[in-house]
Every structure is written in C-alpha cells, then in structure tokens.
C-alpha positions as CSV (number, residue, x, y, z in Angstrom):
1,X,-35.5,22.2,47.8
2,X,-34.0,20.2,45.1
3,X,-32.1,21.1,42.3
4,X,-34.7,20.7,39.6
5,X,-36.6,23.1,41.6
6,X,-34.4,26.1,41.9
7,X,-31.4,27.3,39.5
8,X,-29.3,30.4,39.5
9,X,-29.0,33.6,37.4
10,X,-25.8,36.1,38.7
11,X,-26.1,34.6,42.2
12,X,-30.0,34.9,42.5
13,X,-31.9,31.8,43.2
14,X,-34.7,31.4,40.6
15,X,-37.5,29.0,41.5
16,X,-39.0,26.3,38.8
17,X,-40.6,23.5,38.6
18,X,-42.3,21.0,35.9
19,X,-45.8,21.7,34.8
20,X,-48.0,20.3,32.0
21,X,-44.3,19.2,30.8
22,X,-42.8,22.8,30.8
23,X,-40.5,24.5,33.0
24,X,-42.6,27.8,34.8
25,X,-40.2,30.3,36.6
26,X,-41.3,32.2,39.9
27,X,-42.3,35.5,38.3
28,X,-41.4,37.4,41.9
29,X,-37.9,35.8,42.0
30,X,-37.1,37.1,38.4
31,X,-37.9,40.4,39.4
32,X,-35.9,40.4,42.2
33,X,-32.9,39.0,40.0
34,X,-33.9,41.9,37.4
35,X,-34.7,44.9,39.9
36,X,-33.2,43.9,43.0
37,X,-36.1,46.1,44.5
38,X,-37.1,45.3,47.9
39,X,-40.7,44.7,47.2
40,X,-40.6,42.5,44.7
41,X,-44.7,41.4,44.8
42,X,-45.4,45.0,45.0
43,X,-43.5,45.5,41.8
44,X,-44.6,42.5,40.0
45,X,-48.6,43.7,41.1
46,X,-47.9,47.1,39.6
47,X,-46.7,45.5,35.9
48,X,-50.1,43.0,35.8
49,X,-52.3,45.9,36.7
50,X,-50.5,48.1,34.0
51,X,-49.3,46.1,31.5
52,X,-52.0,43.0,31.7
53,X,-55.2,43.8,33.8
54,X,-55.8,47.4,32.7
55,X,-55.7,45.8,29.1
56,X,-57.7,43.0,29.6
57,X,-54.8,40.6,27.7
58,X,-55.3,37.2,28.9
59,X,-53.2,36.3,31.8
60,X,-49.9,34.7,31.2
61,X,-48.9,33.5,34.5
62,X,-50.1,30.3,36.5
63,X,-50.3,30.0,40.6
64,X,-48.0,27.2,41.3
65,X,-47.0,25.6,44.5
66,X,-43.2,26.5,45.2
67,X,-41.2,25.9,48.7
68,X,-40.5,29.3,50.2
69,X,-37.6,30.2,53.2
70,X,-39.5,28.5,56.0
71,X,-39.7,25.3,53.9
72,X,-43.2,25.1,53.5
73,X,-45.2,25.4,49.9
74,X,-47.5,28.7,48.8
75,X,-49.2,29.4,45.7
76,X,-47.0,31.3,43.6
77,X,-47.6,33.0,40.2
78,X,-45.5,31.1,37.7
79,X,-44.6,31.4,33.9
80,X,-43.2,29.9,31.1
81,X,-40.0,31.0,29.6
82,X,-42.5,32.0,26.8
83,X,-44.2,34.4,29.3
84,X,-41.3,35.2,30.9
85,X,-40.3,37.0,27.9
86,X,-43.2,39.2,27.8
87,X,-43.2,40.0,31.0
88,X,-39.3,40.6,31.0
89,X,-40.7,43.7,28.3
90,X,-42.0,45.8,31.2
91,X,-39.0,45.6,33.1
92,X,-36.3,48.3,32.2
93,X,-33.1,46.2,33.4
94,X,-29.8,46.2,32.1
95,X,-30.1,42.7,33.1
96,X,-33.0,41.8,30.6
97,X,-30.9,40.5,27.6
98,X,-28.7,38.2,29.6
99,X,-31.5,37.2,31.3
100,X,-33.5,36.3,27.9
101,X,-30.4,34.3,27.2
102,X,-30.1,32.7,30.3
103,X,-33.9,31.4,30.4
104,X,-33.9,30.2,27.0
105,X,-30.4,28.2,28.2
106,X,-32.4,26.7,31.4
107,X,-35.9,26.3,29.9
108,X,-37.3,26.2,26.6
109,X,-34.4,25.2,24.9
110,X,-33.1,22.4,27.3
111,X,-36.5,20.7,27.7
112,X,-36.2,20.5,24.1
113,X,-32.8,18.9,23.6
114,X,-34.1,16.3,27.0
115,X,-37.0,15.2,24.6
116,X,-34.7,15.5,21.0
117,X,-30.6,15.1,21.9
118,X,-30.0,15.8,18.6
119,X,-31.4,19.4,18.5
120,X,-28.4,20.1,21.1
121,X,-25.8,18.8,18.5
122,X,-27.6,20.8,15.5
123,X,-27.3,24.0,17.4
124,X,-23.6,23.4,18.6
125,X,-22.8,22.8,15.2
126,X,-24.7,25.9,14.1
127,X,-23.0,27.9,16.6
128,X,-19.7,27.0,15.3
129,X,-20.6,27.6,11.7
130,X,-22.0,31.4,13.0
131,X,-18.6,31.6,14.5
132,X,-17.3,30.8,11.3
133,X,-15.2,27.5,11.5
134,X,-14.8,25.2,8.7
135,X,-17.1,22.3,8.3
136,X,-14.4,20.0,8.8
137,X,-13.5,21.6,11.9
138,X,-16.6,21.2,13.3
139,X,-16.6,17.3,12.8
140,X,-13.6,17.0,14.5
141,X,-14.9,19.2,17.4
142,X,-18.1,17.4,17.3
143,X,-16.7,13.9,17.7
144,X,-14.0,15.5,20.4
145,X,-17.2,16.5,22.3
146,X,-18.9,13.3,22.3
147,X,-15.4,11.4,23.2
148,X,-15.3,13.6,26.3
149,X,-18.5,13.1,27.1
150,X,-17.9,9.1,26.9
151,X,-15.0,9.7,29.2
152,X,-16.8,11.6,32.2
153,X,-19.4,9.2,32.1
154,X,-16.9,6.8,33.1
155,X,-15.2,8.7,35.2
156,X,-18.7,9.4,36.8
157,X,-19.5,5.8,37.3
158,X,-15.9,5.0,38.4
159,X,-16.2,7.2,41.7
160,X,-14.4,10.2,40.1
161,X,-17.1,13.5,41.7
162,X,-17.6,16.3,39.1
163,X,-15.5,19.2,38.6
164,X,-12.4,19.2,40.9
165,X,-11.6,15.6,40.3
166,X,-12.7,16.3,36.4
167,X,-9.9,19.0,36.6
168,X,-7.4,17.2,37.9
169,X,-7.9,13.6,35.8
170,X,-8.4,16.5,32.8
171,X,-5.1,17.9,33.6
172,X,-3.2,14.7,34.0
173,X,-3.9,13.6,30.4
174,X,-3.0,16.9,28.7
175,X,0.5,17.2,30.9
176,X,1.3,13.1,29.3
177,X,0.0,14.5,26.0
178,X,1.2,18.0,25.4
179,X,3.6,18.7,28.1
180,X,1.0,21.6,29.6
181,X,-1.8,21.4,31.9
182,X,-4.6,23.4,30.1
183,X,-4.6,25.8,31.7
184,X,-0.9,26.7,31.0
185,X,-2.2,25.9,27.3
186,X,-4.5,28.7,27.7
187,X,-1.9,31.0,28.7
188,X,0.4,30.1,26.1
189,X,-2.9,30.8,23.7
190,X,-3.7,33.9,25.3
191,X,-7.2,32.5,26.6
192,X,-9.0,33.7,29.5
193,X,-12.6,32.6,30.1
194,X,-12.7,31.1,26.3
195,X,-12.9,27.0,25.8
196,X,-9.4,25.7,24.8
197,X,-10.7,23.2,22.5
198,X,-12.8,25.9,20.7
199,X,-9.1,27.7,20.0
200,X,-7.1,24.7,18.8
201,X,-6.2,23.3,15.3
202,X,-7.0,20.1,13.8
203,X,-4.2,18.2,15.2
204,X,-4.4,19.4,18.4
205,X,-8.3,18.2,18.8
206,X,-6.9,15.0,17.4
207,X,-3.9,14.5,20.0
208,X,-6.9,15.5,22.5
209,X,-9.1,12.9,21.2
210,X,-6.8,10.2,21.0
211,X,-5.3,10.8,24.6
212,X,-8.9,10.8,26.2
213,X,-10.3,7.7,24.1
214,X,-7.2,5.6,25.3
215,X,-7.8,6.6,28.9
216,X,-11.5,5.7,28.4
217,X,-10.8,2.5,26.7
218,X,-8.0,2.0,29.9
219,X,-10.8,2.3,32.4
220,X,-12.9,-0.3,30.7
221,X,-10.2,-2.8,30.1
222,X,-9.0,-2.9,33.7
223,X,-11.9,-2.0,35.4
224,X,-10.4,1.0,37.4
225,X,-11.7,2.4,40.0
226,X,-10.9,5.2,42.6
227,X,-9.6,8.5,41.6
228,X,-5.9,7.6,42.2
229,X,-6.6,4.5,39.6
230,X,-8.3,7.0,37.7
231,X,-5.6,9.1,37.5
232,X,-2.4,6.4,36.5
233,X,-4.8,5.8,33.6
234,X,-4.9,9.3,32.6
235,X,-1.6,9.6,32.7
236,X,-1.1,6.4,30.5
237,X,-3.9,7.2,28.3
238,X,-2.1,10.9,27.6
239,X,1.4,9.1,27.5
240,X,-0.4,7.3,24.4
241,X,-1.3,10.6,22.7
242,X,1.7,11.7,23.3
243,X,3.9,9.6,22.2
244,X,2.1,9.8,18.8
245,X,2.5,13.5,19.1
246,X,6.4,13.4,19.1
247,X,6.7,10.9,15.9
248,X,4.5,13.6,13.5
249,X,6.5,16.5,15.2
250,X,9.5,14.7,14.2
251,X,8.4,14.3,10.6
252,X,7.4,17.7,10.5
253,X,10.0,19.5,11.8
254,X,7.2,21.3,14.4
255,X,5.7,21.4,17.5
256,X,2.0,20.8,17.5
257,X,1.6,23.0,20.6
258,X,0.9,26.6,19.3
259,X,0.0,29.7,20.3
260,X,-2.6,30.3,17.3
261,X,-6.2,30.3,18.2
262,X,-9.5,31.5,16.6
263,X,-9.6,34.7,18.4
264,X,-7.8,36.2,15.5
265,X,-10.7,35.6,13.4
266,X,-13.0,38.6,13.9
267,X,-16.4,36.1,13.4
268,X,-15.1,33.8,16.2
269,X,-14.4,36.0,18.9
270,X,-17.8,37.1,19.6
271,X,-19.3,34.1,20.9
272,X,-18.7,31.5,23.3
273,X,-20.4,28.1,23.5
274,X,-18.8,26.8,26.6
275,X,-18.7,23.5,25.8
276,X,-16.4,20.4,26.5
C-alpha cells in the first residue's frame, strides 16, 4: 500500500484514496480509530441504519476499492472529509474534535493548498495574526519559512534523506550561528513540543535566515554533495550568520540569544502551527 493511500491518526492506520479529485477516508477505519470497538462494520451498520437509513437522508458514503491485510482490494464504504464530519456526529469519542482537526489537516484543506499554494500561506499568516504577532513579525517569519523550505529542497536533491539528516545539517548551522543546537535553544526558552522559530525575536529569525540562505547559496556555488559536504557547508553558512551576530552584539552591548519567547503572551500560547 502506498503512502497516498493510507495515513495515520494516534497510531491508527486510516485508509484514502483519490476520487472524482477528492480524498474519501475508509469509514470502518475511522471508527476503529474513534471507538477502538472490536467490530467496527457492526458499529458503522448500526449508525447508517439509525442515523441515515431509518431517516431516509441521502447516503453520504461511496463503496471504494481499498487494499485490505491480505493485500488484495474490496469494496469499501468511503467518505469525504465533508461526510466524515457528519458521520463523526454519531460517534460519542473523546477523540472526535482532534480527529475533525486532523482530517481537515490531511483532506479538505491540503487538496486545497496542492491546487492553490497560496491559500497555505494566507492561513499561516492568519494563524499567526490569531495568535497575535505583529504584522511585521509575520513577514519576517513568512520569508524565514520559505528560506527553509529553499534549503531542504536542496538538501533533498543533494542526497541529504529527511528528518535525521535534516536534524543534524539543522543543528550544525545554529551551533556556527548562535553557539546552541536548537534544541539547547529550546531549553534555554523553556520550550517543549513548541516551534523555536515561532518563539524568537526579530533578530533572531534574521540571524536564522541569513545563516540558512548562505548555506543554500554554498551548496549551489560548489555543487556539494553528500551529507558530510553538506554538513562543512552548514557549518560555513552558520559561521557567516554568526559572525554578523557578534558585530551587532558588540554595538549593542547584548547578546541576541535570549530566553524571551511568545509564550508569555497569553494569545500565543494556545496554538501551535508546527511549522518550519
């Protein structure tokens, strides 16, 4: 099964697939995710006879071929996130919210962003302004997000695999930059699951920018390749940063590295929008 066919809510699988250019969830493995009961198509035929059948409402849900355990396709009943969130109604979960909020993530709203890329920066920068950050915050973060971006890709094309190597190429610039790793700038914040860059100041996004659009622009000009090439850059393209870091520090009198973050300001400690 491949990855655009299955995805994952709290450790359940969750089978999908495209249809009629829509994502349509496995209505029995959304119970099961929900209810954990152990007859999940017994459960699911009790809520259509109740909730749909018995009232005659037109039916929501689609049979859809998905692959089961034995790796062979059956006819499936299938809905959009849409229906998803009607059904969800008849299901008395403690699970349902973060579930809505989950589906709308992986569905409706992603198939959006895939046909319209900017509706994904309008509703970062929404979120930020709900959070209450400046506007000219925001900008800042927003052109910090789409330098990283720019960076990964390289790093993705320049045999760097996601995640651990991310980490440690991630790591290496802030250590030439700052003097931390980030996560030893998330202690020193007091940060736990929170993004760091959603809890740092003006010039610390700009020391972040500047340290991972000098490694970016190091990859291109010597056309690195390799993690451990990869990761001299980093430290080059961070050394850059920093060393800009210590003149204004000097001129200021101040470190740039602080403690302060955004979690003291009751409208930005409610929500997270785990981005990098």
């Amino acid at each position: 099964m491949t990855n655009n066919q299955m995805a994952i809510f709290q450790g359940k699988n969750i089978r999908k697939t495209f249809h009629k250019n829509e994502w349509w969830f496995s209505v029995i493995d959304v119970i099961q995710a929900l209810t954990d009961s152990p007859t999940p198509r017994q459960y699911w035929g009790k809520i259509k006879q109740r909730e749909f059948i018995d009232q005659q409402l037109s039916p929501i849900w689609v049979q859809l071929k998905l692959s089961a355990a034995d790796g062979k396709k059956y006819a499936t009943d299938c809905a959009t996130p849409e229906g998803m969130f009607r059904i969800i109604q008849s299901i008395p979960s403690p699970k349902a919210e973060p579930f809505k909020r989950w589906l709308a993530k992986v569905g409706y709203e992603r198939i959006q962003e895939i046909e319209n890329p900017e509706l994904a920066t309008k509703r970062t920068r929404m979120l930020y302004k709900l959070k209450g950050y400046p506007d000219s915050w925001i900008e800042k973060r927003m052109r910090g997000i789409a330098i990283r971006e720019e960076l990964t890709n390289e790093w993705q094309n320049r045999g760097a695999n996601e995640q651990r190597d991310y980490e440690i190429l991630t790591a290496e610039i802030s250590k030439a930059t700052f003097g931390v790793t980030p996560e030893e700038y998330k202690n020193l914040k007091g940060l736990k699951k929170q993004n760091l860059r959603d809890h740092m100041d003006d010039f610390e996004l700009i020391f972040t920018m500047l340290g991972e659009r000098s490694t970016t622009e190091l990859h291109r000009i010597e056309d690195s390749f390799g993690v451990a090439k990869l990761k001299k850059d980093a430290n080059r393209g961070g050394r850059i940063a920093g060393i800009a870091k210590k003149e204004l520090e000097k001129e200021f009198g101040r470190s740039v590295v602080s403690n302060k973050n955004y979690l003291k300001k009751s409208p930005c400690s409610k929500v997270s929008t785990h981005v990098d």
